[in-house]
VEXMIMAR-67153 format. One record per residue (C-alpha): residue number from 0; x, y, z; residue in one letter. Coordinates in steps of 0.1 Angstrom, whole numbers, plus 5000, padded with zeros to 4 digits. Layout:
+-----+------+------+------+--------+
: num :   xx :   yy :   zz : residu :
+-----+------+------+------+--------+
: NUM :    X :    Y :    Z :      A :
...
+-----+------+------+------+--------+
% end
This chain:
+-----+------+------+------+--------+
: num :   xx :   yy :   zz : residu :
+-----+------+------+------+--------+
:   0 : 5000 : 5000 : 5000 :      X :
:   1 : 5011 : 5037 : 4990 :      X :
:   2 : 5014 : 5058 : 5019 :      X :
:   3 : 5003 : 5096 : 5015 :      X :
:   4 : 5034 : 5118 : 5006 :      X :
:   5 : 5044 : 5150 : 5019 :      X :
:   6 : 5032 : 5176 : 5000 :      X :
:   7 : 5039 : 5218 : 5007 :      X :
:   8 : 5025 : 5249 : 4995 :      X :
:   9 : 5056 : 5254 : 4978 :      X :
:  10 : 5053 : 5222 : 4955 :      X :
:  11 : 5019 : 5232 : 4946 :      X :
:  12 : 5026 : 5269 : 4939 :      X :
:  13 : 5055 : 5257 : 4917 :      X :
:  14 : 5027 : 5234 : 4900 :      X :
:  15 : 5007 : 5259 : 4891 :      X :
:  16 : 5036 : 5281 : 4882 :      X :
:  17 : 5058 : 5258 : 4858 :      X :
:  18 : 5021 : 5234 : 4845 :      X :
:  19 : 4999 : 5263 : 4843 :      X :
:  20 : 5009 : 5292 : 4827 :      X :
:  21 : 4986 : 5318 : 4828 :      X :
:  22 : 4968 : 5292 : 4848 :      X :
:  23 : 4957 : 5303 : 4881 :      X :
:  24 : 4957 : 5281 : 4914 :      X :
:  25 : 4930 : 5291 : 4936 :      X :
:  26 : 4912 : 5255 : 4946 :      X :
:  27 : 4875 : 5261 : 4958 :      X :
:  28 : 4869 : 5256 : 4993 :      X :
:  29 : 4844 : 5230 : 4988 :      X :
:  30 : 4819 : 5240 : 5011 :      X :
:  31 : 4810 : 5271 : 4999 :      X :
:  32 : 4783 : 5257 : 4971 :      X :
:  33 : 4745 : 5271 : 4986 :      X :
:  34 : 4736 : 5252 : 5013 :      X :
:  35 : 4705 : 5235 : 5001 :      X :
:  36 : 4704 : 5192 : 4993 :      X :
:  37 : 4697 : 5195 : 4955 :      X :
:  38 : 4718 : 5219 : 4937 :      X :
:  39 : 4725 : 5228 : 4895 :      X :
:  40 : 4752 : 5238 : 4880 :      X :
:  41 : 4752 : 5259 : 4848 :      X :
:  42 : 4762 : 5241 : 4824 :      X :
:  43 : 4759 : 5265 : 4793 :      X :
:  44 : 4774 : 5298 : 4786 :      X :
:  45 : 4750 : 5328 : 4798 :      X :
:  46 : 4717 : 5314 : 4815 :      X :
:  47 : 4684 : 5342 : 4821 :      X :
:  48 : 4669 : 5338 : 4858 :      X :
:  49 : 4630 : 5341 : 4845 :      X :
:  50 : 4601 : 5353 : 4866 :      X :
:  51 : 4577 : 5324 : 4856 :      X :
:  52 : 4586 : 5287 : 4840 :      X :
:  53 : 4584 : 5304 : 4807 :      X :
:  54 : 4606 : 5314 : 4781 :      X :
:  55 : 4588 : 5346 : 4770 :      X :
:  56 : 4587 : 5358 : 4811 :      X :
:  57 : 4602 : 5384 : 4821 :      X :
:  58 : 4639 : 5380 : 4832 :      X :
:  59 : 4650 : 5389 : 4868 :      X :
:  60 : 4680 : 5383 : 4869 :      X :
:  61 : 4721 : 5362 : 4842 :      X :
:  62 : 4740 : 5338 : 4857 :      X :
:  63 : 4772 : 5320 : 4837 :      X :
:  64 : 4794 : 5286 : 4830 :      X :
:  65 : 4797 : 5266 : 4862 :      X :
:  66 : 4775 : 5292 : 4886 :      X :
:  67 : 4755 : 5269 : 4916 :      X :
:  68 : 4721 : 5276 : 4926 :      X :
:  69 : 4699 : 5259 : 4946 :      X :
:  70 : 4674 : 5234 : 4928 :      X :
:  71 : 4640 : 5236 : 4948 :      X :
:  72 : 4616 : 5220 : 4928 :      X :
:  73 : 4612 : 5208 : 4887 :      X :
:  74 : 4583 : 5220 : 4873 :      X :
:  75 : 4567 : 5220 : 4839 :      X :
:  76 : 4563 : 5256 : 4820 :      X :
:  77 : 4563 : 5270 : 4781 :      X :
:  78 : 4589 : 5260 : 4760 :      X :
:  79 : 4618 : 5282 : 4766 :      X :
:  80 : 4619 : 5285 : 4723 :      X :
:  81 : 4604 : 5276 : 4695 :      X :
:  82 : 4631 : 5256 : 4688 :      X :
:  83 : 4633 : 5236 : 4723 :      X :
:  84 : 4605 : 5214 : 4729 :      X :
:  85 : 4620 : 5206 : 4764 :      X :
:  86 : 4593 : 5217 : 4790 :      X :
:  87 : 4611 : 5215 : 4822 :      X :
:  88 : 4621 : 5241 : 4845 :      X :
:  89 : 4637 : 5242 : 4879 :      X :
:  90 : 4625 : 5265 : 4905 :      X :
:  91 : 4656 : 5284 : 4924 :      X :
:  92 : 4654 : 5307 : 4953 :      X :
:  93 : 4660 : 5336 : 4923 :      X :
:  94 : 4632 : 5324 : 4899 :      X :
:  95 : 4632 : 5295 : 4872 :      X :
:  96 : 4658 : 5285 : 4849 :      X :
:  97 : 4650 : 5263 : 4819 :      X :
:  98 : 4659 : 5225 : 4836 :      X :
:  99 : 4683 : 5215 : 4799 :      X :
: 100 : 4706 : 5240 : 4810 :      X :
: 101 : 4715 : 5231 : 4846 :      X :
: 102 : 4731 : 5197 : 4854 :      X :
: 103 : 4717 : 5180 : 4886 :      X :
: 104 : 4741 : 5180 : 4910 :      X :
: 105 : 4749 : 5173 : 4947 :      X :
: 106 : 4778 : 5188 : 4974 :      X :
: 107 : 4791 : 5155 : 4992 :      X :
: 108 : 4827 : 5164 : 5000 :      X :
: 109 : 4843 : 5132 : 5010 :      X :
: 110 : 4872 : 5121 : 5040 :      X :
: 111 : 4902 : 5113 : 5017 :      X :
: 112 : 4919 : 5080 : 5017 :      X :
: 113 : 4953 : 5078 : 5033 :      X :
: 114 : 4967 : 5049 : 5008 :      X :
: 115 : 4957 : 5034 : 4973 :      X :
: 116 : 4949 : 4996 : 4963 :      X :
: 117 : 4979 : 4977 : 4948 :      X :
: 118 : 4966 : 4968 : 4909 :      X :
: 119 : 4974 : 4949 : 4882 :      X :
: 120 : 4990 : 4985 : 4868 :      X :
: 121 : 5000 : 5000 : 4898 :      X :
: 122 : 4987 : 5015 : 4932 :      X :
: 123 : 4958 : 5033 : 4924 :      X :
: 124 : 4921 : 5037 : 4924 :      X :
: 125 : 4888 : 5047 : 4906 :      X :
: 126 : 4873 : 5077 : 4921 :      X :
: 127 : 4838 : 5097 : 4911 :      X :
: 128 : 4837 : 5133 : 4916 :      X :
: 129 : 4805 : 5140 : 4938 :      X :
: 130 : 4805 : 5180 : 4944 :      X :
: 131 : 4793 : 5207 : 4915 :      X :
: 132 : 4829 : 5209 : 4904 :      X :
: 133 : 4870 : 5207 : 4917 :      X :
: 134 : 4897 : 5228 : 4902 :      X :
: 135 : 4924 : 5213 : 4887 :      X :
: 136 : 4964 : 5219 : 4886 :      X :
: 137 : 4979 : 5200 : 4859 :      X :
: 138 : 5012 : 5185 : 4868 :      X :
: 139 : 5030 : 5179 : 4832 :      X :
: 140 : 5027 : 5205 : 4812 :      X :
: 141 : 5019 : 5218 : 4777 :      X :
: 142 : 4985 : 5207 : 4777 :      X :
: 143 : 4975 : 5180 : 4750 :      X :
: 144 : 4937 : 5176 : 4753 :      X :
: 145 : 4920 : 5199 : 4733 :      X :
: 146 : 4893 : 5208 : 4761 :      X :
: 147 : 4922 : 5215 : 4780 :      X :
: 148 : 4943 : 5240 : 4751 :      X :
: 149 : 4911 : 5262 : 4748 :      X :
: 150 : 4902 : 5260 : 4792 :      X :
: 151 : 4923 : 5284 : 4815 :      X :
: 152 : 4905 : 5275 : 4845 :      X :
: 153 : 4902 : 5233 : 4841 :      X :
: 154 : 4876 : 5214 : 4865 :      X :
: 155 : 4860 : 5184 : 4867 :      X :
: 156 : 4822 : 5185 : 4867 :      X :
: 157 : 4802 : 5163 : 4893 :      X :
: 158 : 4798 : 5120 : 4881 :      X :
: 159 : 4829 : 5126 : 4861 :      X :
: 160 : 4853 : 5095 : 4863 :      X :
: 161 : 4891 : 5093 : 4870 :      X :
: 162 : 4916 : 5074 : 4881 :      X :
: 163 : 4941 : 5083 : 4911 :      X :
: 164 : 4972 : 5071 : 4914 :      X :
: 165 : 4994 : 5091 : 4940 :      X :
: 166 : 4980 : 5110 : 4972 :      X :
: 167 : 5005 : 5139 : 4988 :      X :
: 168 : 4994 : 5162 : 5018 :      X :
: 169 : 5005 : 5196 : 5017 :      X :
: 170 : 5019 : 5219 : 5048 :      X :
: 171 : 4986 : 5232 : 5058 :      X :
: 172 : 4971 : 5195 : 5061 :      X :
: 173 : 4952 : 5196 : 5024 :      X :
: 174 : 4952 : 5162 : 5009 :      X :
: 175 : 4955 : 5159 : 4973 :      X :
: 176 : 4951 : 5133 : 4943 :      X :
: 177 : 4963 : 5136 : 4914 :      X :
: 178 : 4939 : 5123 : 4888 :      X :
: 179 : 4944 : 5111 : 4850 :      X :
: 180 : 4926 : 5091 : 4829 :      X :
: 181 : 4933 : 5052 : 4816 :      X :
: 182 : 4915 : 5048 : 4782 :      X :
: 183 : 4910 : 5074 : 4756 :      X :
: 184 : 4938 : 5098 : 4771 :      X :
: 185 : 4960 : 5126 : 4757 :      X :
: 186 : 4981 : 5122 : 4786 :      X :
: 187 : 4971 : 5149 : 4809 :      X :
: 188 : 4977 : 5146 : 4847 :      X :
: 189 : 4962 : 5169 : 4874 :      X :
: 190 : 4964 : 5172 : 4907 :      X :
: 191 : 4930 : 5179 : 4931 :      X :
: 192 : 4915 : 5185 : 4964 :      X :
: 193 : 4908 : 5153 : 4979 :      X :
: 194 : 4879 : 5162 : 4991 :      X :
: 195 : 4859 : 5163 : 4959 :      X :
: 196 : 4861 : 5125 : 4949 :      X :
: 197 : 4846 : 5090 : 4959 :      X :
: 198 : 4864 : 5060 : 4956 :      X :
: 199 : 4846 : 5037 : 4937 :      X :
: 200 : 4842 : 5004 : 4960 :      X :
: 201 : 4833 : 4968 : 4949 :      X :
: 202 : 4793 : 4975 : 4948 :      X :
: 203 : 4797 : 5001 : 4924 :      X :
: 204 : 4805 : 4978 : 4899 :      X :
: 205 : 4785 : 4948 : 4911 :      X :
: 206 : 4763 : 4925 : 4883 :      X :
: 207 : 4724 : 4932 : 4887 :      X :
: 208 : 4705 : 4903 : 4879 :      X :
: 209 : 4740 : 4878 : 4868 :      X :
: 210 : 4713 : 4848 : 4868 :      X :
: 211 : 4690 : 4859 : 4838 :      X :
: 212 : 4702 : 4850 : 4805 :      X :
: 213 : 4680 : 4868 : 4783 :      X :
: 214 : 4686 : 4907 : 4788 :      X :
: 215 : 4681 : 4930 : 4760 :      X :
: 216 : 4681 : 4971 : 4755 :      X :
: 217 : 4653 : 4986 : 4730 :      X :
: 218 : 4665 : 5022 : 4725 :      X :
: 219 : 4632 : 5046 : 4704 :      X :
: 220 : 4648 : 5074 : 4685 :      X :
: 221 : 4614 : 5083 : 4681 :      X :
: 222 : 4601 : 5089 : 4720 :      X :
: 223 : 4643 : 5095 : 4726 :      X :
: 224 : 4634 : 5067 : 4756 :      X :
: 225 : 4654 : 5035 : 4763 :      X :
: 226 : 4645 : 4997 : 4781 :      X :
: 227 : 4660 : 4971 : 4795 :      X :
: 228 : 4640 : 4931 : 4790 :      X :
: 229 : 4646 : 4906 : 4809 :      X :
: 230 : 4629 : 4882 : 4787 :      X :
: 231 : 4595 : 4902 : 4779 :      X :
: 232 : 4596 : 4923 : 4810 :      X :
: 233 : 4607 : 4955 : 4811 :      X :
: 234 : 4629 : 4964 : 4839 :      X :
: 235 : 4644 : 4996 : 4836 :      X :
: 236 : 4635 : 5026 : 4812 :      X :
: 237 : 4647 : 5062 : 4813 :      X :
: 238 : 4651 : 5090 : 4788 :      X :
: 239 : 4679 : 5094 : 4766 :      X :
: 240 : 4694 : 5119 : 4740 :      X :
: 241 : 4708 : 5102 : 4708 :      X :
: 242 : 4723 : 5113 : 4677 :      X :
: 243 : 4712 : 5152 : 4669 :      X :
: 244 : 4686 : 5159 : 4643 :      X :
: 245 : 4702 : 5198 : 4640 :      X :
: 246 : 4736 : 5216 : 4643 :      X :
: 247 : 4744 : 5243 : 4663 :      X :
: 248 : 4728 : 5266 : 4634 :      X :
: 249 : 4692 : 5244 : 4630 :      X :
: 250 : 4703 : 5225 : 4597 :      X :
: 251 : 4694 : 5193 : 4595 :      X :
: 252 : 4718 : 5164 : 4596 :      X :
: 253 : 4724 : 5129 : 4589 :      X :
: 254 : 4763 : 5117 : 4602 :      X :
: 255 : 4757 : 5120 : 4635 :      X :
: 256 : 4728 : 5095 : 4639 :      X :
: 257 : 4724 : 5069 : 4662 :      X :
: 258 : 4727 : 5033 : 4636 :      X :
: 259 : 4694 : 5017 : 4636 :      X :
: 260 : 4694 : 4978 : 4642 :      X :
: 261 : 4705 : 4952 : 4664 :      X :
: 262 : 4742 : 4959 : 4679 :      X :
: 263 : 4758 : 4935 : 4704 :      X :
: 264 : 4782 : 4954 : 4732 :      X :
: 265 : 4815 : 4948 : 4727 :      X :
: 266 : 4835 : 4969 : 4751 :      X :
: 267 : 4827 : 4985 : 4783 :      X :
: 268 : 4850 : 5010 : 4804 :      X :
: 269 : 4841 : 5023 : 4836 :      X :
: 270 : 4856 : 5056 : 4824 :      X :
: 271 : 4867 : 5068 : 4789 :      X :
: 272 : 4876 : 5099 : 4771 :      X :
: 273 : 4862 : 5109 : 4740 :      X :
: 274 : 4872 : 5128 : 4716 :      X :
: 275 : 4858 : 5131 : 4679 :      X :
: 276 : 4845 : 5154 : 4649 :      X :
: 277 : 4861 : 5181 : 4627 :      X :
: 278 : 4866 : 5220 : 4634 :      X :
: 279 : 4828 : 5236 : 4643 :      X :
: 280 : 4812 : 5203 : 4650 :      X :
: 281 : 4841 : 5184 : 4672 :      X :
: 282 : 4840 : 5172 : 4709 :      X :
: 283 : 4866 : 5164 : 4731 :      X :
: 284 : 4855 : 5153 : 4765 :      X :
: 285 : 4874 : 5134 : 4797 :      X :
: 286 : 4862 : 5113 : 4820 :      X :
: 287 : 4830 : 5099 : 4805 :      X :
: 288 : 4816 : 5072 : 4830 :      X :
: 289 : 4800 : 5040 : 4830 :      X :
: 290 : 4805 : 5040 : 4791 :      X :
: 291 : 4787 : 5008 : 4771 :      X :
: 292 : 4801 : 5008 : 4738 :      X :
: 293 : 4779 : 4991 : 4711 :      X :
: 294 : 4788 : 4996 : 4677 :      X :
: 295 : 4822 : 4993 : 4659 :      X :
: 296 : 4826 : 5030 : 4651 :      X :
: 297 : 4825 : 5041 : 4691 :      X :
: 298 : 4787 : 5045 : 4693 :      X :
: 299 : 4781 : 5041 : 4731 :      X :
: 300 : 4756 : 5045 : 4763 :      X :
: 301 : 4774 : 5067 : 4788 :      X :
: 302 : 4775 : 5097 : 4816 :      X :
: 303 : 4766 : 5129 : 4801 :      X :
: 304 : 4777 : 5156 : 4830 :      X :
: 305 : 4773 : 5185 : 4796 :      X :
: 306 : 4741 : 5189 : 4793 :      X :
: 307 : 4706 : 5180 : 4811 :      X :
: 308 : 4680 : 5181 : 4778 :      X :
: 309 : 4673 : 5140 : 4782 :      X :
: 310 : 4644 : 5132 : 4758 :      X :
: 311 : 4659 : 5158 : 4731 :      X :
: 312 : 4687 : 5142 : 4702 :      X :
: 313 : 4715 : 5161 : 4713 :      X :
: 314 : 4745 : 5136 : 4707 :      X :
: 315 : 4772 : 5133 : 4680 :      X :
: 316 : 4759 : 5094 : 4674 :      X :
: 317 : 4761 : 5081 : 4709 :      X :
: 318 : 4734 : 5073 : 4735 :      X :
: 319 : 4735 : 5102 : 4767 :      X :
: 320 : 4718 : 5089 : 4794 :      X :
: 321 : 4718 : 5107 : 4832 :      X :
: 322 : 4750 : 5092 : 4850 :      X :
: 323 : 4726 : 5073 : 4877 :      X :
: 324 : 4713 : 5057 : 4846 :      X :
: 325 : 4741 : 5049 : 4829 :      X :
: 326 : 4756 : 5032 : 4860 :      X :
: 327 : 4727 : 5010 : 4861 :      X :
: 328 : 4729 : 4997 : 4826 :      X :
: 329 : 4765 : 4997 : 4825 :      X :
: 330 : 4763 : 4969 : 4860 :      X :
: 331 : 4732 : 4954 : 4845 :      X :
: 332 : 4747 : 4947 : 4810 :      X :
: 333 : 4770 : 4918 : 4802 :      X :
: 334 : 4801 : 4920 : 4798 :      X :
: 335 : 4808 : 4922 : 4836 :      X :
: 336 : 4836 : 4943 : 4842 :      X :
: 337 : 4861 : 4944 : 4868 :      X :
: 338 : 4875 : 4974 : 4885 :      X :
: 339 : 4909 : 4958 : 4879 :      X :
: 340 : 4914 : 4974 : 4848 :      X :
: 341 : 4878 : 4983 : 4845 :      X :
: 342 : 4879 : 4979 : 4804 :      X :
: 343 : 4868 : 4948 : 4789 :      X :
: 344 : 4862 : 4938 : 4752 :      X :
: 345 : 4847 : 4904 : 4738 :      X :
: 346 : 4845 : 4891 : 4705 :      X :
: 347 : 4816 : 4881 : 4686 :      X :
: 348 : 4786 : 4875 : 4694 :      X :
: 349 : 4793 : 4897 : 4718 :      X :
: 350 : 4772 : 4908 : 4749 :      X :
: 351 : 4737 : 4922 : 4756 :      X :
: 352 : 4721 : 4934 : 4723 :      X :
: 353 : 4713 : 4966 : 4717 :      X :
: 354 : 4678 : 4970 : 4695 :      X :
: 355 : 4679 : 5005 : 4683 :      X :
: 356 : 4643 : 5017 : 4663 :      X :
: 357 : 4621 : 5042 : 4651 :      X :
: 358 : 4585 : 5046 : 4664 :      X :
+-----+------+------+------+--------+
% end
């Protein structure tokens, strides 16, 4: 077992000084989010605060990226454009904010572990990030992810996945991890606050229902709604957002389409990053839990932490789903995967099928 190492203000000032650039360290304390049991984060640019659940309501008051407000009460309003037929609105102490544009979120700081798990790879451990956001101090600079180039003030964003793999305790007691990813990666390492992330344990990636044989998933592109069979029962269903319909300027598309037909899974990582597209309609996105892959090209069921507009296409091919349901189909689904390296691919016929249709 890895014991914690020493860890001073110095090392992490000269961190930030020699990784970051024009980076700035200034970790959040972690418990100044509102105080309130449900919170949202902004997950979009510049939000409007409106009077009523209604897009045409007067606006009281702008919030921007990554800004925390309490999350009271979903209610359904107007549509917030003619152009977004999502209905849902959250509530806040301020007025109502259009739900799409708020990622659910909760503020569960967490006691840090002291030492890391020996694996087949090394000491180290999967960890979830379970407050609105953590700052991050990268710790081998240039930068080589693209999200990273274009964002002076990296985080990670609550449900995000990484993997830690040393733990060092500065002079004022602060524990830190520092965080990178296993599959998908540029290469980027980080340290954070401790604090911010749970260590994944045994149950989090625990079979549901081993015994039954005959599982399938029926995704609708239609209703934007997915199910899980065991045999003719339905066992699960949630909403999803598939392939988008529309670019960012409302013309209509066809690459980005979620395949039609029956797909068997063939890999399945706990955590994966995913990068993709061309200049204007690319993505580049870390830590990507509980992601089901199930066609050839990297069409997958995952986390979605960017967005909250489930029930609306809004994916470059893939399936979102909320990271709670994600996690669900990802233990429920076979291949089982271990945490140990938590990646696993079969061959053919691979695992549970995937039925994807239209109406």
């Amino acid at each position: 077992m890895d014991q914690a190492q020493h860890f001073s203000r110095r090392d992490a000032l000269k961190l930030a000084a020699l990784g970051l650039g024009g980076y700035v360290l200034n970790p959040r304390v972690l418990d100044d989010f509102p105080p309130s049991e449900r919170l949202g984060r902004v997950c979009k640019g510049k939000v409007d605060i409106k009077a009523r659940p209604d897009g045409n309501s007067q606006s009281v008051g702008v919030i921007y990226d990554d800004a925390v407000v309490p999350w009271l009460r979903e209610v359904v309003g107007s549509t917030h454009s003619i152009y977004e037929p999502n209905l849902r609105w959250v509530e806040t102490n301020e007025g109502y904010i259009w739900a799409p544009l708020l990622q659910p979120v909760l503020d569960q700081p967490n006691q840090p572990v002291d030492s890391l798990p020996q694996t087949s790879t090394g000491s180290g451990i999967w960890v979830e990030v379970t407050v609105p956001w953590v700052d991050l101090i990268l710790d081998n600079p240039p930068p080589r992810s693209p999200w990273l180039k274009e964002n002076l003030s990296p985080r990670l964003y609550f449900s995000q996945i990484l993997w830690v793999d040393q733990i060092k305790t500065d002079d004022r007691g602060q524990v830190w991890y520092r965080v990178n990813e296993r599959y998908g990666t540029y290469g980027d390492i980080f340290w954070a606050v401790a604090e911010a992330f749970r260590p994944l344990g045994s149950d989090d990636l625990a079979s549901i229902n081993p015994e039954v044989e005959e599982k399938r998933i029926l995704i609708n592109l239609n209703y934007q709604t997915l199910s899980c069979f065991e045999g003719t029962s339905e066992v699960f269903y949630c909403r999803i957002s598939s392939g988008a319909k529309f670019d960012a300027e409302g013309n209509p598309i066809d690459k980005w389409s979620t395949p039609l037909g029956s797909h068997p899974i063939w890999r399945k990582v706990v955590s994966l990053h995913m990068s993709g597209g061309t200049t204007g309609g690319g993505y580049d996105l870390p830590g990507i839990g509980w992601t089901t892959l199930f066609v050839g090209t990297g069409i997958a069921i995952h986390a979605t932490y960017w967005h909250n507009n489930f029930g609306v296409p809004m994916s470059h091919g893939c399936v979102n789903a909320r990271p709670e349901d994600a996690h669900w189909i990802f233990r429920w689904t076979s291949p089982f995967v271990h945490s140990d390296p938590g990646d696993v691919t079969v061959s053919m016929p691979g695992g549970t099928k995937v039925e994807v249709v239209e109406g």
